[in-house]
mmCIF file of the C-alpha atoms, coordinates in Angstrom:
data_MODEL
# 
_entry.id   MODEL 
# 
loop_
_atom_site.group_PDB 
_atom_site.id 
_atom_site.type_symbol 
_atom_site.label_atom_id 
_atom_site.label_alt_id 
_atom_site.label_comp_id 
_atom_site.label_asym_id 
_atom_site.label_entity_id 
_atom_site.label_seq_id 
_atom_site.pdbx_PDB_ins_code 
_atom_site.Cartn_x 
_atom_site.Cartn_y 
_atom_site.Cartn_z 
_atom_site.occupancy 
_atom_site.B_iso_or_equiv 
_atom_site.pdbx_formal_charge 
_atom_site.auth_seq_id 
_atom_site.auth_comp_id 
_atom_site.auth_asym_id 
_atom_site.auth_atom_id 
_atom_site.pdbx_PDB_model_num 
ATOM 1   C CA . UNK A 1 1   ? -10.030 -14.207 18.062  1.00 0.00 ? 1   UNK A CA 1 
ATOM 2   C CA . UNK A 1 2   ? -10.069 -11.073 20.442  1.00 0.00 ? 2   UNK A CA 1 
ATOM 3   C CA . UNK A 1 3   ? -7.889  -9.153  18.483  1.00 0.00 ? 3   UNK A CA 1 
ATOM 4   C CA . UNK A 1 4   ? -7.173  -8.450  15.067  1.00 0.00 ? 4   UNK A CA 1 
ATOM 5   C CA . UNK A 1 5   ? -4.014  -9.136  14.297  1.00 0.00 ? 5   UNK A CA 1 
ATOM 6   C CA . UNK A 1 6   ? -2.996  -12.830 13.546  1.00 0.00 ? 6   UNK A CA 1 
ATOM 7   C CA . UNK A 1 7   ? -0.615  -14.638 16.144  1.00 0.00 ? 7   UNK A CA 1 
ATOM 8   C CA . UNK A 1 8   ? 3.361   -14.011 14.585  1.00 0.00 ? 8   UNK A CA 1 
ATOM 9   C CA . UNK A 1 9   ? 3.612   -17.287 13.679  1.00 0.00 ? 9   UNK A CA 1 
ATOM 10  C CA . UNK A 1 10  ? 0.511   -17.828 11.694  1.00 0.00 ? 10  UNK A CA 1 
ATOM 11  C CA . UNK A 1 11  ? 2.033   -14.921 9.613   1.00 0.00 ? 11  UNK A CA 1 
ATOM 12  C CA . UNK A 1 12  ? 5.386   -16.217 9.383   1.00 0.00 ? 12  UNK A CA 1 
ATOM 13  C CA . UNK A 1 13  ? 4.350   -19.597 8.379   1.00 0.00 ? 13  UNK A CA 1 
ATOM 14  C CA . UNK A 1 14  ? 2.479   -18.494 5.637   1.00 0.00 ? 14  UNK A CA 1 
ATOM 15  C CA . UNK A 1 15  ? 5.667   -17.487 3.516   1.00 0.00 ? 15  UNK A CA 1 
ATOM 16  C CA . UNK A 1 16  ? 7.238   -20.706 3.702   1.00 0.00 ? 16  UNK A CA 1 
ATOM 17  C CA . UNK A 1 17  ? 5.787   -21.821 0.261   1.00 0.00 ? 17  UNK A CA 1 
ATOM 18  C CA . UNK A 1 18  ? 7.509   -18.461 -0.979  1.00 0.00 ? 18  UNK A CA 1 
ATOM 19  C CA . UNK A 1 19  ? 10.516  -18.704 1.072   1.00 0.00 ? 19  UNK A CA 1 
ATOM 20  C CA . UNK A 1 20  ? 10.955  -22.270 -0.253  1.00 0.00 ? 20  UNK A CA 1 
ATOM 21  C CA . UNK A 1 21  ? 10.988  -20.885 -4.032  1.00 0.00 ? 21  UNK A CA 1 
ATOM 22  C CA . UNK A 1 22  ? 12.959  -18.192 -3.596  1.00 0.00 ? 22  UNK A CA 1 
ATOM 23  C CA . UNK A 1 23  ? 15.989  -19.601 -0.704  1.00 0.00 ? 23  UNK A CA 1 
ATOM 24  C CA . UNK A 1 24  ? 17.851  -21.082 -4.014  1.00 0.00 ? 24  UNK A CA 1 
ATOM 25  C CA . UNK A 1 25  ? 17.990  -18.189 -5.892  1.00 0.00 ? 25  UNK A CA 1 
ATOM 26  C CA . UNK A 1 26  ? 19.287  -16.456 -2.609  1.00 0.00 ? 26  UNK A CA 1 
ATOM 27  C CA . UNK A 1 27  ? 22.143  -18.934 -2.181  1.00 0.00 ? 27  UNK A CA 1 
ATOM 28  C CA . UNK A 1 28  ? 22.789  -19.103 -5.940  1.00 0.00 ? 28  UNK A CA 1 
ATOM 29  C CA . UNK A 1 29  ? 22.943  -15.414 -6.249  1.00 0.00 ? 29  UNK A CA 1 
ATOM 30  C CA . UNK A 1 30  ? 21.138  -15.915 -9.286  1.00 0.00 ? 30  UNK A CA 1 
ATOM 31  C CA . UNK A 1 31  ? 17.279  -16.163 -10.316 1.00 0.00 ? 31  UNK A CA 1 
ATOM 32  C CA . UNK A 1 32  ? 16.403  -18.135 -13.242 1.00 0.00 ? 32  UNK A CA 1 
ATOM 33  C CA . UNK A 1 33  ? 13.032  -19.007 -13.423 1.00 0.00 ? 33  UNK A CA 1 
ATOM 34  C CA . UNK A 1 34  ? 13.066  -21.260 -16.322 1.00 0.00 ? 34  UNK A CA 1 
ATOM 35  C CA . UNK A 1 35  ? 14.668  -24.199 -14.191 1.00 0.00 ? 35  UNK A CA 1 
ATOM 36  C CA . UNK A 1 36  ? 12.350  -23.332 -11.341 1.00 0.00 ? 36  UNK A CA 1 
ATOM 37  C CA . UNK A 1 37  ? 10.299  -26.270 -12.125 1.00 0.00 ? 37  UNK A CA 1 
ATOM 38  C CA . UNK A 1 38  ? 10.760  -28.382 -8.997  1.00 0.00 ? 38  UNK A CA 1 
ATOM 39  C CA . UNK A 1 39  ? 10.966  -25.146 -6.761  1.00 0.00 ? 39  UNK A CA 1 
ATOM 40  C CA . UNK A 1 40  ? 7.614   -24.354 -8.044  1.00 0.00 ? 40  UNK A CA 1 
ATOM 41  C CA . UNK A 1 41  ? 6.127   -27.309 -7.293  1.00 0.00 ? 41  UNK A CA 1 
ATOM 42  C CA . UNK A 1 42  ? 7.601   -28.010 -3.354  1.00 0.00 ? 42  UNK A CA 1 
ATOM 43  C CA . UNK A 1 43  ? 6.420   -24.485 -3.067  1.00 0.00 ? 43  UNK A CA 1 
ATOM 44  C CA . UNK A 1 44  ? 2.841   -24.825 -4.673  1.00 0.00 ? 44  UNK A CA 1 
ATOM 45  C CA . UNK A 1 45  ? 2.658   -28.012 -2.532  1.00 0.00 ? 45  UNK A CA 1 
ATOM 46  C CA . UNK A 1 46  ? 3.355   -26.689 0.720   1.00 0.00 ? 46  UNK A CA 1 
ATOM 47  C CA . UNK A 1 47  ? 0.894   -24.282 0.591   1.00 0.00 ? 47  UNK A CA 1 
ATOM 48  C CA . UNK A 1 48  ? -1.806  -27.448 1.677   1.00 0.00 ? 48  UNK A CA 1 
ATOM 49  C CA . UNK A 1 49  ? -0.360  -28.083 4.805   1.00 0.00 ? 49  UNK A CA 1 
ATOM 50  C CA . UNK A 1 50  ? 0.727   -24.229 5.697   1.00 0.00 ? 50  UNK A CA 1 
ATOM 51  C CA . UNK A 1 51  ? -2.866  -22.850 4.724   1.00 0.00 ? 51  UNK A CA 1 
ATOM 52  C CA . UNK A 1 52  ? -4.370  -25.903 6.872   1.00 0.00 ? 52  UNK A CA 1 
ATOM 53  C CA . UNK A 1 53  ? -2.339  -25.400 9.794   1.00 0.00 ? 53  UNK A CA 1 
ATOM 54  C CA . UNK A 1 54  ? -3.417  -21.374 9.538   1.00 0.00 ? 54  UNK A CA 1 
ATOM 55  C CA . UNK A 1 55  ? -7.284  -22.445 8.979   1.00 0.00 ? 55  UNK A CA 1 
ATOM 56  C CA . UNK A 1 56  ? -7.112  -25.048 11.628  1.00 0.00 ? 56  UNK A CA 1 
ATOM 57  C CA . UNK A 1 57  ? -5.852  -22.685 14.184  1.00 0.00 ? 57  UNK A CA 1 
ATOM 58  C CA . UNK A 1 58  ? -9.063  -19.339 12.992  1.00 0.00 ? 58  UNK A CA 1 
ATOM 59  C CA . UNK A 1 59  ? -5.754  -17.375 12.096  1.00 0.00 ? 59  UNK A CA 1 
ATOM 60  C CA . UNK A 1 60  ? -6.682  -15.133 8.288   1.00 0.00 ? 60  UNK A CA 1 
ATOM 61  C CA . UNK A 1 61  ? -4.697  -15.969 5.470   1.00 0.00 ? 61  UNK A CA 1 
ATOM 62  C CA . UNK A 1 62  ? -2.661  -13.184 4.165   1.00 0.00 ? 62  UNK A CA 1 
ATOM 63  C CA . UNK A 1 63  ? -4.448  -12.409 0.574   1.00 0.00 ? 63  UNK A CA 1 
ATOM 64  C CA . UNK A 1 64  ? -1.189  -11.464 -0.461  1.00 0.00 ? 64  UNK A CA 1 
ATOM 65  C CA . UNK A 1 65  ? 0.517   -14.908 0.201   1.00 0.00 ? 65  UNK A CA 1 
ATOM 66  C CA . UNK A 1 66  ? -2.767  -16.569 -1.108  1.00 0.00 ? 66  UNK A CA 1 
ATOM 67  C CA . UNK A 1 67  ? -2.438  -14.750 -4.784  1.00 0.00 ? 67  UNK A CA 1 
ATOM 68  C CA . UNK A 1 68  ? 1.025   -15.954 -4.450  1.00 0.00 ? 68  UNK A CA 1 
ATOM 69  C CA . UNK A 1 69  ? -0.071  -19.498 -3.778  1.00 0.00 ? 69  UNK A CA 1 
ATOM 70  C CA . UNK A 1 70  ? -1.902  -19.479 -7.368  1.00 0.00 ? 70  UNK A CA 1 
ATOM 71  C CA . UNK A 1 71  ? 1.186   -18.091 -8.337  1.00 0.00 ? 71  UNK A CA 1 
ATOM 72  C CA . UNK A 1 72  ? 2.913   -20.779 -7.200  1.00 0.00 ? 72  UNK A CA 1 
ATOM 73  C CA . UNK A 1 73  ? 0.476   -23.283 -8.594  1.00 0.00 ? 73  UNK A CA 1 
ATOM 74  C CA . UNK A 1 74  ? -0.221  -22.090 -11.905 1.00 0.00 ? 74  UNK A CA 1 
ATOM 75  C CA . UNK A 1 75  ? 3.954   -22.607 -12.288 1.00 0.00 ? 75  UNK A CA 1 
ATOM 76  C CA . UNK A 1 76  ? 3.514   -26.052 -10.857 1.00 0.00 ? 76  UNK A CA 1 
ATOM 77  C CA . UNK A 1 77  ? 1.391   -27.102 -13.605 1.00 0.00 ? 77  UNK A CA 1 
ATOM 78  C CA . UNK A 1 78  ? 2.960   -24.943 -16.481 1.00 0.00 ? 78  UNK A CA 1 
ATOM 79  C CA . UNK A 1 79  ? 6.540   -27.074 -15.129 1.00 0.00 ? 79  UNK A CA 1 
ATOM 80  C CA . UNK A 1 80  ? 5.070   -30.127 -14.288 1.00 0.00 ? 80  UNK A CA 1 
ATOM 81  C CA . UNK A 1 81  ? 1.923   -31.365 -16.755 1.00 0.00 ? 81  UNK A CA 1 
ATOM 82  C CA . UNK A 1 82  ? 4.273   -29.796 -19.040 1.00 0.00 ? 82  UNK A CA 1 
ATOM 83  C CA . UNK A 1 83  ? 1.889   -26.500 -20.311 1.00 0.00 ? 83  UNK A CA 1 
ATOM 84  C CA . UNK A 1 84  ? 4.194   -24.985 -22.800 1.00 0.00 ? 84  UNK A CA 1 
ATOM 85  C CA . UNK A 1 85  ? 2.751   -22.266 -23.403 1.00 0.00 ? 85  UNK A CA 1 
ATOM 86  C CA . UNK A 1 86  ? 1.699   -21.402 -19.786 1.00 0.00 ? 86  UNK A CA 1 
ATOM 87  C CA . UNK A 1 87  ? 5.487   -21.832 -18.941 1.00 0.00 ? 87  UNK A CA 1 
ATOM 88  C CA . UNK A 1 88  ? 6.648   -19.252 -21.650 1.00 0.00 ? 88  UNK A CA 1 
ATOM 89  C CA . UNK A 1 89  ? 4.137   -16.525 -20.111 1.00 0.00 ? 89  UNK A CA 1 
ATOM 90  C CA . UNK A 1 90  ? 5.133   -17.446 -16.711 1.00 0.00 ? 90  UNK A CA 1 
ATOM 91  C CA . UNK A 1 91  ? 8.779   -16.881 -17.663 1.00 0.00 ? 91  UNK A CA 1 
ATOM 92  C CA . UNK A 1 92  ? 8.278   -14.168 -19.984 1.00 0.00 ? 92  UNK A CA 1 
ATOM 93  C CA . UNK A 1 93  ? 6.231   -12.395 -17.133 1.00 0.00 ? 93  UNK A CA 1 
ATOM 94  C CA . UNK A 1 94  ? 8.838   -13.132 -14.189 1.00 0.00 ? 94  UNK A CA 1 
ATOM 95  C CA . UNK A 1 95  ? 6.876   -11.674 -11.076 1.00 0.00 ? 95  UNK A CA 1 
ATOM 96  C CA . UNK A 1 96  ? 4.244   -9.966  -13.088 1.00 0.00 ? 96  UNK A CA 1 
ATOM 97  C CA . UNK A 1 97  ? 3.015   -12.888 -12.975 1.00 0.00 ? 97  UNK A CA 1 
ATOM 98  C CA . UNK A 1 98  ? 3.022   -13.472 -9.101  1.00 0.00 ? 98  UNK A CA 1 
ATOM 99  C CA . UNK A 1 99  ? 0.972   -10.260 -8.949  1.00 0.00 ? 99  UNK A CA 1 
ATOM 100 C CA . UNK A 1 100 ? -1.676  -11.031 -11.570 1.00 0.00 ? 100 UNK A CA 1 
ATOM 101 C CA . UNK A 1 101 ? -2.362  -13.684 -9.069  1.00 0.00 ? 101 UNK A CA 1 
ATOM 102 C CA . UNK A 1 102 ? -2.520  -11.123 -6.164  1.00 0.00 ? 102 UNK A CA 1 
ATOM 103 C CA . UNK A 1 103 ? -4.731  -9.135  -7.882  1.00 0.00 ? 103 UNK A CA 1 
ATOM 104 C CA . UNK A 1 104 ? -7.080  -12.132 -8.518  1.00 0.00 ? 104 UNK A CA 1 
ATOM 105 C CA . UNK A 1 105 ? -7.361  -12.774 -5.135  1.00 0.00 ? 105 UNK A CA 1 
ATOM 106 C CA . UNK A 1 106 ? -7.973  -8.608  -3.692  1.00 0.00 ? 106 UNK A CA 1 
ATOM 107 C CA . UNK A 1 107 ? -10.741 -8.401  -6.338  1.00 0.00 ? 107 UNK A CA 1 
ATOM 108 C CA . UNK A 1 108 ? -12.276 -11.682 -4.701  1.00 0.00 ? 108 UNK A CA 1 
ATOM 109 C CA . UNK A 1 109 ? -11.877 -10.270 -1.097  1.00 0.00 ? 109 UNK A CA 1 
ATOM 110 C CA . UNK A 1 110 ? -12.866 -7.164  -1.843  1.00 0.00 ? 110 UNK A CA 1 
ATOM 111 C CA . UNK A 1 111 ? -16.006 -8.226  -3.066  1.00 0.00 ? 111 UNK A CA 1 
ATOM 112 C CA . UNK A 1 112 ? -16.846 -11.861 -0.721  1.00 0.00 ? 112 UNK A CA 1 
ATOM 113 C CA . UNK A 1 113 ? -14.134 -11.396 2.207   1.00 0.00 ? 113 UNK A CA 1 
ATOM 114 C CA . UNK A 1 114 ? -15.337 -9.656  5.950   1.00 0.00 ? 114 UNK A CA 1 
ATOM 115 C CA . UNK A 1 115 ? -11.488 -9.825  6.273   1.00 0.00 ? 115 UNK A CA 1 
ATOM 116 C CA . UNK A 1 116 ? -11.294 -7.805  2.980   1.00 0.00 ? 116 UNK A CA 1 
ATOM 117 C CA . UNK A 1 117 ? -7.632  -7.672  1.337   1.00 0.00 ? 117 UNK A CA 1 
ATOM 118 C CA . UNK A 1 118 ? -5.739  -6.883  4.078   1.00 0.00 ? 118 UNK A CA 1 
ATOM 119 C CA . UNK A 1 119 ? -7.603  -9.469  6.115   1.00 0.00 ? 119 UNK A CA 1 
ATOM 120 C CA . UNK A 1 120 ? -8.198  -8.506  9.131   1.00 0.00 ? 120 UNK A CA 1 
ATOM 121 C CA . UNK A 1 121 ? -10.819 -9.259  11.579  1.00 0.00 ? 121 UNK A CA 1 
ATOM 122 C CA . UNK A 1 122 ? -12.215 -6.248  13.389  1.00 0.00 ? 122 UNK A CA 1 
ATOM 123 C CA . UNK A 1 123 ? -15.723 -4.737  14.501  1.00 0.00 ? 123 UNK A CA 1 
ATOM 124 C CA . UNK A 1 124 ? -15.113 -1.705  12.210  1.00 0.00 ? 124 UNK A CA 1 
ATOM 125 C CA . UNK A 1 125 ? -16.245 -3.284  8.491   1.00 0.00 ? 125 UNK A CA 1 
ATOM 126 C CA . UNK A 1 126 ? -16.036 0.234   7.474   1.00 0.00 ? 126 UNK A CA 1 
ATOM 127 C CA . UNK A 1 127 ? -11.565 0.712   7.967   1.00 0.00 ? 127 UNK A CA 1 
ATOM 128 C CA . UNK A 1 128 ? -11.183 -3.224  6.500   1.00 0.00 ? 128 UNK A CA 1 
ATOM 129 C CA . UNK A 1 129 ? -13.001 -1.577  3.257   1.00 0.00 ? 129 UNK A CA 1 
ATOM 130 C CA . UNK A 1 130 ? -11.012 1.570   3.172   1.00 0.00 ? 130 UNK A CA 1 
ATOM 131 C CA . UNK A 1 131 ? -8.169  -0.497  4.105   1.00 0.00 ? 131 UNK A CA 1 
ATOM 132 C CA . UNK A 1 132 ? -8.528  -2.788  1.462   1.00 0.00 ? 132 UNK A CA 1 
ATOM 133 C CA . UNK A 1 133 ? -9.267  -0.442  -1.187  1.00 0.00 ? 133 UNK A CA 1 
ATOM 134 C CA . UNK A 1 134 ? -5.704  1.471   -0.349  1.00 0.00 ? 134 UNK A CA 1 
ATOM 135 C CA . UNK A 1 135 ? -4.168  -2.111  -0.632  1.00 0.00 ? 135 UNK A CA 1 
ATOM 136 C CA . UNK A 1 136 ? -5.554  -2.815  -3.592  1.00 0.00 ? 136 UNK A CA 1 
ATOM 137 C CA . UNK A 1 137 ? -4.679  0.876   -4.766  1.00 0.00 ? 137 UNK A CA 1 
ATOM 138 C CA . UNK A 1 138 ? -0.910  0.061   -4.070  1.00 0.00 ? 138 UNK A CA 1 
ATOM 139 C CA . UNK A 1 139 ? -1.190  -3.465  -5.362  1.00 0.00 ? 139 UNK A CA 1 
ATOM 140 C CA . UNK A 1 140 ? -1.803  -1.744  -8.360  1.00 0.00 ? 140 UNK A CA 1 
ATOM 141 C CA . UNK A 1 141 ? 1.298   0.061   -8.445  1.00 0.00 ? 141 UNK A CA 1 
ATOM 142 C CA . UNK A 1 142 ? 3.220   -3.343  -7.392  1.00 0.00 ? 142 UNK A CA 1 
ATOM 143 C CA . UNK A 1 143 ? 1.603   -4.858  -10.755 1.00 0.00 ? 143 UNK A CA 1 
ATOM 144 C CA . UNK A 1 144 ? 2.525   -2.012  -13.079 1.00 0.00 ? 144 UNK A CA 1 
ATOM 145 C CA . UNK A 1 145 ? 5.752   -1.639  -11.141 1.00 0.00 ? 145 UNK A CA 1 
ATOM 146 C CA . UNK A 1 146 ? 6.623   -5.551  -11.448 1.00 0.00 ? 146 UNK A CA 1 
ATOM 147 C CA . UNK A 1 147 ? 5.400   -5.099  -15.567 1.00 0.00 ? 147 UNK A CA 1 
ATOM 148 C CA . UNK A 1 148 ? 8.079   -2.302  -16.237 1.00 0.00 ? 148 UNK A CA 1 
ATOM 149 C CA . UNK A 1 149 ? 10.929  -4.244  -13.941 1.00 0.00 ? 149 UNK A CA 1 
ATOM 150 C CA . UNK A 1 150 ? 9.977   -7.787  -15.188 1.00 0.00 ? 150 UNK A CA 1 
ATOM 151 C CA . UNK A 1 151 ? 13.624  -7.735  -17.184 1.00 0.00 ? 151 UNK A CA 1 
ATOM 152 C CA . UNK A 1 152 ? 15.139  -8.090  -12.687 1.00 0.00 ? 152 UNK A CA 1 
ATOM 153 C CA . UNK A 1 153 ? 13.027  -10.081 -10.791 1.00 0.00 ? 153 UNK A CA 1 
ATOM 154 C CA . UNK A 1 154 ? 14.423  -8.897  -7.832  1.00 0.00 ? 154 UNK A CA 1 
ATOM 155 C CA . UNK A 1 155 ? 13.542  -5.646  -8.798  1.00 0.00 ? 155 UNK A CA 1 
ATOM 156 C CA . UNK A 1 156 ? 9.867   -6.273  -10.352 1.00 0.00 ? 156 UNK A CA 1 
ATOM 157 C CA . UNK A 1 157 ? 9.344   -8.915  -8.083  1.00 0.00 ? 157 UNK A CA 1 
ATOM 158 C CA . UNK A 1 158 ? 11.120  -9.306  -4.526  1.00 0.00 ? 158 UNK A CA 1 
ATOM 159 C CA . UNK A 1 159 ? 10.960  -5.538  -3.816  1.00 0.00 ? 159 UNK A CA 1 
ATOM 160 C CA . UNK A 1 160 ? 7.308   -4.836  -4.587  1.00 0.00 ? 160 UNK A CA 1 
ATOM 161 C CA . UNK A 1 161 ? 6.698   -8.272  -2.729  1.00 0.00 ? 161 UNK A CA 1 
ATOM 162 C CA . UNK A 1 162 ? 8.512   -7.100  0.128   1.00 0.00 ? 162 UNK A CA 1 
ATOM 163 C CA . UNK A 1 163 ? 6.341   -3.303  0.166   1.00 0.00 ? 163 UNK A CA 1 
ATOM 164 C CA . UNK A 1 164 ? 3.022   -4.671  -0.402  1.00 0.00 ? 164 UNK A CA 1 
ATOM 165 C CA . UNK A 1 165 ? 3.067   -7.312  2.444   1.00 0.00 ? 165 UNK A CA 1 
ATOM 166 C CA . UNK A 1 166 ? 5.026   -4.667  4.733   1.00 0.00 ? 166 UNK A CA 1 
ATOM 167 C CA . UNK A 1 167 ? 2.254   -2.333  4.111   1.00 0.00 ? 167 UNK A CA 1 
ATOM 168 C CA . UNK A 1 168 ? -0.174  -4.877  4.910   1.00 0.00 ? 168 UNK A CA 1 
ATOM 169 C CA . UNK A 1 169 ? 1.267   -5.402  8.100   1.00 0.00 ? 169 UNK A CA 1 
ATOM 170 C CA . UNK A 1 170 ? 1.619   -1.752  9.099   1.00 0.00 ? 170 UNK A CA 1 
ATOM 171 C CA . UNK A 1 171 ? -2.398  -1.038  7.804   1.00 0.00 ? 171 UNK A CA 1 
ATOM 172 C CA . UNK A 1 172 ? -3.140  -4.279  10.068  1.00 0.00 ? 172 UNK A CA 1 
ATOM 173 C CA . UNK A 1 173 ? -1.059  -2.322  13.184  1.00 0.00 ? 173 UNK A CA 1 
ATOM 174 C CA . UNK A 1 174 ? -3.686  0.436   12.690  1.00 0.00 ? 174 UNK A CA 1 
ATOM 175 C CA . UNK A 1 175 ? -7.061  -2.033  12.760  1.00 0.00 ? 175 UNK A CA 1 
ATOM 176 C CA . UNK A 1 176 ? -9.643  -1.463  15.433  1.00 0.00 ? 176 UNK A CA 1 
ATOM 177 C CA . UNK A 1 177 ? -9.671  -4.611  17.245  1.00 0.00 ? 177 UNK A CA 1 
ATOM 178 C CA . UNK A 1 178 ? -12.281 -7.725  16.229  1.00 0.00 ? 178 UNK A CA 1 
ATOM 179 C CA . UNK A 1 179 ? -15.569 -7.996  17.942  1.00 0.00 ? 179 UNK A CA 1 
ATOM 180 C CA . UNK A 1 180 ? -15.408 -10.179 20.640  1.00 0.00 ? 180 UNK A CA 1 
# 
């Protein structure tokens, strides 16, 4: 890839497991993660075929969206197996909990990923570190921020959400392009 910014679409794509979680809540004006249980798990499953398509086509996942996926998954399996006391935490943590998976994921990229946390491709290893490290910085903030506002998940989750991935995007606007 010449440049290093992903096509639109490989972007886009990637919050369709999200999307499909949170479209409900949207329409029902209402978010009530206890009797998410089947959301969780149509949204933990498409992220096979979404992060294929992405892989198959040398787009970067968005770290973000990938924390989110173990998100996702971890409420698939605390709904589904059933995991009792997994679901409690998962509901008592609303989208804390999203973001303890999101920082799983920047700690991992910031240590194994060329693409780092923001990931990005591009020549200059030295920005996607600095990058990275400011993402993780206000991923931080998102975590703390979604602890105190757990109580409104819109607040402590959707909003945060919404500011970490924009400033992903905006940091990605800035990236010296990929080697060629």
């Amino acid at each position: 890839m010449a440049s290093s910014q992903n096509p639109l679409w490989t972007e886009l794509v990637q919050l369709v497991p999200i999307v499909s979680l949170a479209l409900p809540f949207i329409v029902a004006g209402k978010v009530d993660l206890a009797q998410a249980g089947v959301g969780l798990v149509i949204g933990a499953m498409l992220t096979l075929p979404v992060t294929g398509l992405v892989v198959l086509n040398r787009a970067v996942l968005n770290p973000i969206l990938v924390g989110t996926a173990l998100w996702l998954w971890a409420g698939a399996v605390a709904f589904s197996l059933p995991v009792p006391p997994l679901r409690r935490a998962l509901i008592a943590a609303q989208g804390f909990g999203l973001f303890v998976g999101v920082i799983s994921v920047a700690v991992s990229a910031l240590a194994f990923s060329p693409e780092g946390f923001i990931g990005c491709r591009s020549a200059d290893a030295r920005f996607v570190r600095l990058a990275s490290l400011a993402l993780f910085a206000l991923a931080l903030v998102a975590l703390a921020w979604s602890w105190v506002f757990r109580a409104d998940i819109r607040l402590g989750g959707g909003l945060p959400f919404i500011v970490l991935n924009v400033a992903r995007r905006a940091i990605i606007r800035r990236a010296p392009p990929a080697a060629v």
